[in-house]
N, C-alpha and C positions, 0 to 999 in steps of 0.2 A: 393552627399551623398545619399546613401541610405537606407530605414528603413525596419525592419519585425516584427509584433505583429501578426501573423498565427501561433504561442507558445510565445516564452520567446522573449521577446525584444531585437530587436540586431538593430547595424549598421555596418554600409560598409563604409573605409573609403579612399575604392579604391583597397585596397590590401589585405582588410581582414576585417571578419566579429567579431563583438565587443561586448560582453553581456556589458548589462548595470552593475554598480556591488553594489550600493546603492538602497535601499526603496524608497529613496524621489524624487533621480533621474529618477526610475524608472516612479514615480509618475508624476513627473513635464512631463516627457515626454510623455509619454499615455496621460496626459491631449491633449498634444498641436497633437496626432496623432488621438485622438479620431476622429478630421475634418481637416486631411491636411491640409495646406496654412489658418485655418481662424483664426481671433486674437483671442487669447484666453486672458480674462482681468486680473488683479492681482487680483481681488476677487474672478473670479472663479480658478485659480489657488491656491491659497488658501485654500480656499473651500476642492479642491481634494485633496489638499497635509497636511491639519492641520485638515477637518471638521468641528465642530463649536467651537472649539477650538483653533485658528490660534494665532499667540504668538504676542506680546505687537508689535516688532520689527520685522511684518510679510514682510513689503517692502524689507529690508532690506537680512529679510531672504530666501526670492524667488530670489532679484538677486545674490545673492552668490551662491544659487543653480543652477542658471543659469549657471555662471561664474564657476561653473567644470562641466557642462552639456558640456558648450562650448570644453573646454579642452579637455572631452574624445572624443567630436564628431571634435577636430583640425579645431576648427570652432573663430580664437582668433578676428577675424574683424566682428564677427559676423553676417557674409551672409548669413548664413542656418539658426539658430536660429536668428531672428532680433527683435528687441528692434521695438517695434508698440504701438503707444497710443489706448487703454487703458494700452498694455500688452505686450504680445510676438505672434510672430508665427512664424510654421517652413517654410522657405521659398522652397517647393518643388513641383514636378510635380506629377500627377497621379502615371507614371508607377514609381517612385523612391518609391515606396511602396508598400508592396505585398498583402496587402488589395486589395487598387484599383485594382492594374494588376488583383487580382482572381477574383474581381466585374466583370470586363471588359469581362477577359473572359471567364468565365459561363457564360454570357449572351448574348459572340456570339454565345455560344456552347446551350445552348437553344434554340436561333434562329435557329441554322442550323437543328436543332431537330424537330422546327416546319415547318421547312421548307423541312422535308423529305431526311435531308441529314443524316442519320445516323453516319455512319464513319468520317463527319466530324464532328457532333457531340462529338463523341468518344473522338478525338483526344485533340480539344481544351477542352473539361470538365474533359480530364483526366490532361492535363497541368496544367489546372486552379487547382486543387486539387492536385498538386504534389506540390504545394507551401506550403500547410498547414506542421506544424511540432510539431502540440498538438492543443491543445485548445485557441481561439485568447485573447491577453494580459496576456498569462497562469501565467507569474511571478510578473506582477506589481496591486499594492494593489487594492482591489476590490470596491472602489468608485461608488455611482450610476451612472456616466455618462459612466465609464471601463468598467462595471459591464454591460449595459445595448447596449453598443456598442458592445462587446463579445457574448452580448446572440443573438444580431442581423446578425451579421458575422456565431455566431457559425450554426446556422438557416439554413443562405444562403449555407452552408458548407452541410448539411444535404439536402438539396434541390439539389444542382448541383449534390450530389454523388445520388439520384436516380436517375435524368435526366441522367447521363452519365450512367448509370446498362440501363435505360430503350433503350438506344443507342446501345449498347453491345446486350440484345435481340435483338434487331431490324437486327444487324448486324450475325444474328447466334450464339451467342459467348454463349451461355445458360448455357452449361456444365460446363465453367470454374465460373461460376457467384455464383452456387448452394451454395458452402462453404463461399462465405465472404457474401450472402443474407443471410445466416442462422446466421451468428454472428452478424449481422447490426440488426436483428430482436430481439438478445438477448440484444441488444447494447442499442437497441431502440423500447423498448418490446410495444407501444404504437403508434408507427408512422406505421398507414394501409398500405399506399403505397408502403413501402417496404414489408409487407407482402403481398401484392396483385403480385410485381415482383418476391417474391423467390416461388410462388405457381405456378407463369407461367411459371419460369425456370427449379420448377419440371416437372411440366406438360411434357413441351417440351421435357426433356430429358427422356421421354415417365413413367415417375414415380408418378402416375398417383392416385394410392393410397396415397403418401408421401405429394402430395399436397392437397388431401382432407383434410388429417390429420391436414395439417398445418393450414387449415381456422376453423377444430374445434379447435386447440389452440389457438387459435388469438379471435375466437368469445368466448371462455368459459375466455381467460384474459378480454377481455374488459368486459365481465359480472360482473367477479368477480371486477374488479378496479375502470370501474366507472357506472355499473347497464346499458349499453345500448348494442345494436346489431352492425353488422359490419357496417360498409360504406356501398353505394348500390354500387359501383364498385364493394370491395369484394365479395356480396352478388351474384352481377349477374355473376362475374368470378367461382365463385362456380357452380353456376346452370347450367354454361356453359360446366364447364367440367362436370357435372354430365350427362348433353345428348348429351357428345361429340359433341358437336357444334364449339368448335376451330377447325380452318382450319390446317388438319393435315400435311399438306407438314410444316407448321411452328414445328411439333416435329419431324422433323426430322433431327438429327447429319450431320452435315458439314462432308464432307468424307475428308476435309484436314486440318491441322490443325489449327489456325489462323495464318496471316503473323507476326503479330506485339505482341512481350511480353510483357504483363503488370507487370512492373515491381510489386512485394510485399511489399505492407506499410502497414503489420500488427497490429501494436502497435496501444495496446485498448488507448483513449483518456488520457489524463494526467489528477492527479486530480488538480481541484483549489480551492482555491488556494495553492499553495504551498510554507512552510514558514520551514525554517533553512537548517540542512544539508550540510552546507557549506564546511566543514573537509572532507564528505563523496564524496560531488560533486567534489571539488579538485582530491582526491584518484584516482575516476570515468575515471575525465579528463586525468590524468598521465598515466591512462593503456590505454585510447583511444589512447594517442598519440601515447606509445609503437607500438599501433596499426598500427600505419598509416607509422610506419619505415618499415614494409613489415613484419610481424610477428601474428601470431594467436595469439590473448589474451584472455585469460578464467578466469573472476571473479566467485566470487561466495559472496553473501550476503546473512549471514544469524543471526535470531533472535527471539526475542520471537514471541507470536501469535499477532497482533496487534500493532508491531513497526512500520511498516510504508515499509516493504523491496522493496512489488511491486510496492506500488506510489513512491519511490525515482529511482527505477530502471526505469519506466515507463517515469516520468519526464526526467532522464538522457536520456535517449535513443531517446526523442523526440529534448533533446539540440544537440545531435551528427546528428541527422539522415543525415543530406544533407552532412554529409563527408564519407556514405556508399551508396552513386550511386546506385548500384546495388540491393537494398531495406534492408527489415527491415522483420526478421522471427519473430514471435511471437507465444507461445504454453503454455497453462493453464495447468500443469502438475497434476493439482488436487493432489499433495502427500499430503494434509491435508483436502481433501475434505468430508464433511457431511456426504455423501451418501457410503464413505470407500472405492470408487474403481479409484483409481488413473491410469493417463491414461499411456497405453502400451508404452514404447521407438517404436513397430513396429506403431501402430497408428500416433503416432507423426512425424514418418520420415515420413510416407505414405501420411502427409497432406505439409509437408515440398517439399518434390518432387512434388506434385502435383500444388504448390503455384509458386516452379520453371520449370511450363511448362513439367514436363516429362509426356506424353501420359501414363494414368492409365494402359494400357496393358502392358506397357512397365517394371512396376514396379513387384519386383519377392515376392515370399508368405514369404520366411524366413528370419528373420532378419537381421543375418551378410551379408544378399546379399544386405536387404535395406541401410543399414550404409553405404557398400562400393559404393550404389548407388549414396548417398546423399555426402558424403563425393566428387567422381569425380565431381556431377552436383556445386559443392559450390567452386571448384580449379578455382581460377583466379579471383574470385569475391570477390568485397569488400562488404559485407554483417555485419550486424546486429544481435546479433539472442539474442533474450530473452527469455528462459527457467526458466520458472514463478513455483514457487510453489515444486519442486520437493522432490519429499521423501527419493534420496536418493542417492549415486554416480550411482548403477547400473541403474539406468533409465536415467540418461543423458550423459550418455560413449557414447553409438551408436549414438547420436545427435550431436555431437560434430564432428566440420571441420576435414579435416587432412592435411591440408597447409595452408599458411600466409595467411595476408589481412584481418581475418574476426574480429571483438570484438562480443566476447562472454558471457553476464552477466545470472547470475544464485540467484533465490532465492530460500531460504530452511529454515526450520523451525528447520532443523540437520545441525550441524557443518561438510561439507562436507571432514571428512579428510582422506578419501579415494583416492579422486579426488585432494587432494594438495597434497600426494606422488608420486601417479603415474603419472599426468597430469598435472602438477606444477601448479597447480591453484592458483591465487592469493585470498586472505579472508579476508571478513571485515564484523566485527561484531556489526550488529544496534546496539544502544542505545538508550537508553530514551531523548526525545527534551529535552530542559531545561527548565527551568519557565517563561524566557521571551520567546521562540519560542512558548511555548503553550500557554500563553496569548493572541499572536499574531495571533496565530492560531481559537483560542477559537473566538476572538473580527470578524474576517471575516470570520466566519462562520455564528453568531449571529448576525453582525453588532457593527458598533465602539457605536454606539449613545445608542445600549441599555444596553451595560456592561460598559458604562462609567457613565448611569445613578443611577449604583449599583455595585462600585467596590470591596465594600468586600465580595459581592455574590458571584461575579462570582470569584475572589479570592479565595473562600470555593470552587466551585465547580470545578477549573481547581487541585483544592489541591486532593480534592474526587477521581478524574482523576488517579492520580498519575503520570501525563507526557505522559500516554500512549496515543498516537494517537488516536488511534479506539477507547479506551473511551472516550476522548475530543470529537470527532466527533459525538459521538450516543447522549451524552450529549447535545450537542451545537444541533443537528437535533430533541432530544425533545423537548426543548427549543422554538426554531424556532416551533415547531408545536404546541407551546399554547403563544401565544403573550402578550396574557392578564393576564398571569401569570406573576409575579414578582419572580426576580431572588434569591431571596431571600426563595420565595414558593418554587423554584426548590432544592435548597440546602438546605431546611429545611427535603423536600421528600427525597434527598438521606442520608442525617442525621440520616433520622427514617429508612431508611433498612437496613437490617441485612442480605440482600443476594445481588446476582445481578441480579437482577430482574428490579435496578435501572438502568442497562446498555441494556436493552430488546430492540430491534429494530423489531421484529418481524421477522427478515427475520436472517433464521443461517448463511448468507453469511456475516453478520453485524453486531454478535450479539456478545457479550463479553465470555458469557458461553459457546457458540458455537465456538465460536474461541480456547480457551482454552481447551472443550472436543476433539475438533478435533487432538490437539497436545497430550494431553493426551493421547491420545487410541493408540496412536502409538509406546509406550514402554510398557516393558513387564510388565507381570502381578505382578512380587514381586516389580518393579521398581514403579509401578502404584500404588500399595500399601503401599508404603513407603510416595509416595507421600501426597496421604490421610491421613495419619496420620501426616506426619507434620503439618495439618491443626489444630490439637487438643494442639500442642507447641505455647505460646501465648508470648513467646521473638521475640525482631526486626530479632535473627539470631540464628544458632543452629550450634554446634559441632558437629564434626562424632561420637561421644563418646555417647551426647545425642541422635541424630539420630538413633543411633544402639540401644538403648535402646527402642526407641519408637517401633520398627520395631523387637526387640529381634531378633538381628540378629549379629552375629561378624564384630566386627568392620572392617575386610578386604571385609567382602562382603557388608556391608553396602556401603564400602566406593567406589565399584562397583556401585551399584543400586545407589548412588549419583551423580556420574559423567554422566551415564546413563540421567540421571535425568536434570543434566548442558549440557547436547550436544542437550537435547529438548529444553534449555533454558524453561522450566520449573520451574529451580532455578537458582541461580546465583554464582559460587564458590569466593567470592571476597579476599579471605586471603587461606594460606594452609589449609584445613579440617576444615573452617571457609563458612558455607552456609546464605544465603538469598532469601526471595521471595518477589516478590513485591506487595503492597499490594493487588492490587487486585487479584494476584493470593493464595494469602494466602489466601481470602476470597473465591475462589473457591476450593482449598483445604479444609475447613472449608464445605463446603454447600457439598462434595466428601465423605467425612470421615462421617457425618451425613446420609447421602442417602445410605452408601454401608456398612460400618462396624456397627455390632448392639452394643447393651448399652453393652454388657458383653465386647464386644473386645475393643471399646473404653476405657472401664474403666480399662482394664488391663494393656493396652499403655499406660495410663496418669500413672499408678499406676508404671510400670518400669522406666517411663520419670523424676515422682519423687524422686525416690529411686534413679537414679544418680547422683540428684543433691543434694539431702538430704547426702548420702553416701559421696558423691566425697568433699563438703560442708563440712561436719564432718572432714575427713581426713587431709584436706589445714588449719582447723581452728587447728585442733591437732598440724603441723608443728610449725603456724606462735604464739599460746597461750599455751605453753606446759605445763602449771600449772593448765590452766582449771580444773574445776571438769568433769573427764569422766561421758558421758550421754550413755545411753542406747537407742540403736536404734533395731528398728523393722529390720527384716533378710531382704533384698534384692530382690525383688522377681525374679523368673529365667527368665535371658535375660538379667540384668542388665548389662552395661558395667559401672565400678568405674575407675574412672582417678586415678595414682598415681604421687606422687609427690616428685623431688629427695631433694628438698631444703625449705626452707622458704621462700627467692628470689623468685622460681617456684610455690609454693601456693599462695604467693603473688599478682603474676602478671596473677592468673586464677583468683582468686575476681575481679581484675581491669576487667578482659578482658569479666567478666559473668555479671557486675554487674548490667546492665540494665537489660536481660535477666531472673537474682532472684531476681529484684524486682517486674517486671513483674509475676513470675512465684509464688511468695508467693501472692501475689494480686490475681491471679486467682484460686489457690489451698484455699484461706480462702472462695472465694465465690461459688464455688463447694462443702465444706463438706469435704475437705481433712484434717480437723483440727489438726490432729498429726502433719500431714507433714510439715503444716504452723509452727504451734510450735516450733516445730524442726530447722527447715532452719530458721527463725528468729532467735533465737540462736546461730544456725555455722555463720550465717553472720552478728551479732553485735562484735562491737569490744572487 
């Protein structure tokens, strides 16, 4: 039997590789791999699997856990897993675990590093690193002893991948080094000695200005992060190239290419930990397999800002990788990026080719020649490719394979249905976790012990959340960044705000309102404007009818600029010409409509938004009480759209279907000053 926690926990159990598929299993088993072969006792098993909470009938309930640990691992005499006083342990060897083997060897491949052998360096640290497939014990729950055995591993993982780049220099290989030292730097904007490697690899590849550049970035981050100067390595590697004092036969280009391809294992780290998804991992798995019958398969996932599409795709892609041999493409498409310039389809093949070994001379200036280029270099290979972020089908048409073998997943913030007529792309549309996955979520990000010590805080504050990932997450990271704060404190603070200011990270790559304007800005101006003013409608949901009203606009083009509106996932269309927003994006809408429309246009939105429902109100009450005394209402103002109504039955079932939304809506039209209008609709809607 054998085990892997170099990502998601698996076993071998001879003929095939096994995710674990429970929490507590996963638990009980990370306990007993945290230290191969040693017992692990029923208390501290325990411990890992309940915390300080372990249940009245805790013996009982470890060996039943055991006893289907047994079963999945086909273990019923129990020789692998064995029954040891105090406890249990797994009865295995070193290399039956990809821990140890990666222990073992990065640290021949060290050796041979200090021992002047570079190439063989190369080889074993590139092995030893071909074992990893995300972050170690990425799926099982994040316990102090997982938790701190992962940070140790993850470390060692970060240590071998410099040793083996500083091998690769050593070896001449510089040129091919430049691109994945420049993303290890962004990866690990704080670790020197990989920016001291990606300075010498510019250097060498005679780019001589690029590596200066890089040592004032590196010195003005450490200034700015933690107030200190470089390393004196870095310091003196600068000074060195400054009076050219590196030995230059070391910048000079190998005239042949390398003998040996390294293969591409792109994929940025998996986050952890990672909790639900299970519907979507299923989906994931089904088009992999499609995959593996000799077929191109092209997903695409997409969602609002802050659903979670890249870390589910990221995750997947780390559970698949060792059944794509031939590596793993990876590419930040920026289509909702900050800064507004999303990256080229030619950039992107240009880094694609380059990752698969094609000599940069090799590669031609105009696009259709890069696609057909990429396209023959990716025929025959079972490859990978995650196309992160895109804005939109035409950026990722020319990135896309032209023969079987490869799984192809795609996220976007637009419903790509471009790409599912022409390219038969399969689609799947995130969702919001549910209340127990973002509990689960919320508690291991915090810790179990401090949201257990205040459950209806954090309760308020994963409610505050509204399920959304990226805010549980910014939540749960400010949290963690004041300790001494009571959760209680924290959910009182987002109680008292009135923007999102509550969900601030500082950094717009994490930031609630940044993720939101980023999605924003990408539809059009009337579409964008409609959107803002739905911030000023203060019902759970809006009709195209009052929509069009808010926006004085025809209900056919409203009903445009709405859909517009659902394909940014923006809003939510969940019934026919029946919309929704969630609430924190209502809240951004709301802080949108205040910041861009002034007091005149706001008031004349709210004042047409009224008048439809005052009007439309009137109308349905005139069906369903036709004896009423006629009231006299104020004219319409222009734009108004008024619903009509064929029956009593149809007036009927528009009070049921509004009636939260005008009770809402008389509630906030009394405390604005709308007093007629309160009047009035109070009125159409008493019986």
């Amino acid at each position: 039997m054998r085990f892997r926690v170099l990502g998601t926990l698996e076993a071998f159990d001879g003929t095939q590789w096994h995710a674990v598929p429970a929490a507590k299993w996963r638990s009980l088993l990370a306990a007993l791999l945290v230290d191969p072969g040693r017992v692990v006792s029923l208390d501290q098993l325990a411990a890992e699997m309940w915390g300080d909470s372990p249940p009245r009938t805790v013996a009982n309930q470890v060996y039943g856990y055991v006893s289907r640990l047994r079963r999945l691992l086909g273990d019923a005499d129990g020789r692998i897993l064995v029954t040891h006083s105090p406890g249990y342990r797994l009865a295995v060897d070193d290399e039956d675990v990809d821990a140890a083997l990666f222990v073992s060897q990065a640290a021949e491949g060290m050796q041979a590093l200090r021992a002047d052998d570079p190439e063989q360096a190369a080889r074993l640290l590139t092995s030893a690193l071909g074992l990893w497939r995300g972050t170690a014990f990425a799926d099982a729950p994040p316990t102090e002893a997982v938790r701190a055995a992962a940070d140790h591993l993850n470390e060692l993982r970060i240590a071998a991948m410099e040793a083996r780049i500083e091998a690769d220099l050593a070896c001449g290989r510089h040129s091919e080094l430049v691109a994945e030292l420049q993303a290890l730097t962004r990866e690990h904007p704080l670790r020197e000695g990989l920016w001291r490697l990606w300075m010498l690899a510019l250097y060498r590849c005679g780019r001589q200005a690029e590596a200066l550049a890089a040592y004032q970035s590196v010195r003005g981050l450490l200034d700015e992060e933690l107030g200190i100067e470089p390393c004196v390595e870095l310091r003196d590697l600068h000074g060195a190239i400054l009076r050219g004092e590196l030995d230059p036969v070391e910048r000079t280009e190998p005239e042949s290419p390398p003998e040996e391809f390294i293969v591409p294992r792109q994929l940025p780290t998996a986050a952890w930990p990672f909790v639900g998804r299970d519907a979507e991992l299923r989906w994931l798995a089904r088009l992999s397999h499609e995959s593996e019958q000799g077929r191109t398969v092209i997903s695409a996932i997409d969602g609002a800002a802050g659903i979670g599409k890249t870390c589910l795709a990221i995750q997947f892609g780390h559970r698949i990788a060792d059944r794509y041999p031939d590596g793993q493409l990876y590419v930040n498409l920026r289509g909702s990026d900050p800064g507004g310039v999303p990256v080229e389809p030619s950039a992107a093949a240009q880094a694609f080719l380059e990752a698969l070994n094609v000599a940069p001379q090799r590669i031609p200036d105009d696009m259709e020649s890069q696609s057909a280029l990429l396209r023959s270099s990716l025929a025959g290979k079972r490859m990978l490719m995650l196309l992160d972020n895109a804005r939109d089908a035409d950026q990722v048409r020319p990135l896309l394979p032209g023969t079987a073998d490869c799984l192809v997943i795609i996220t976007s913030r637009q419903q790509l249905t471009a790409l599912h007529a022409t390219e038969g792309v399969s689609t799947l549309t995130l969702g919001l976790l549910s209340t127990a996955e973002t509990s689960e979520l919320f508690a291991a990000r915090l810790g179990v012990d401090r949201v257990a010590r205040e459950p209806d805080a954090a309760a308020e504050i994963i409610a505050r959340c509204g399920n959304l990932p990226l805010a549980l997450v910014i939540a749960a990271a400010r949290a963690a960044a004041r300790p001494k704060l009571s959760l209680a404190a924290v959910a009182a603070e987002m109680r008292a705000s009135l923007s999102l200011d509550a969900f601030g990270a500082g950094d717009p790559g994490i930031d609630i309102s940044g993720a939101f304007s980023w999605s924003f800005s990408g539809v059009s101006i009337a579409a964008a404007r409609l959107f803002r003013l739905l911030g000023l409608h203060p019902g759970p949901e809006i009709s195209l009818a009052a929509a069009a009203s808010l926006a004085g606009r025809p209900p056919r083009r409203a009903a445009t600029l709405l859909a517009e509106l659902a394909r940014s996932h923006l809003i939510d269309e969940f019934r026919p010409q029946r919309y929704g927003l969630h609430d924190l994006m209502r809240l951004f809408a709301s802080e949108q409509v205040n910041l861009v429309e002034d007091r005149q246009q706001r008031d004349a939105a709210t004042h047409r938004l009224l008048d439809h429902y005052l009007h439309t109100a009137h109308a349905a009450d005139r069906l369903i009480n036709p004896d009423r005394d006629v009231v006299s209402l104020p004219v319409a103002s222009p734009g108004t759209v008024i619903a009509t109504f064929t029956d009593k039955r149809h007036a009927l079932d528009w009070f049921a279907g509004e009636r939260r939304v005008l009770l809402a809506l008389i509630q906030h039209a009394r405390s604005t000053g709308w007093h007629l209008h309160t009047r009035l609709l109070n009125r159409a809607c008493t019986p």
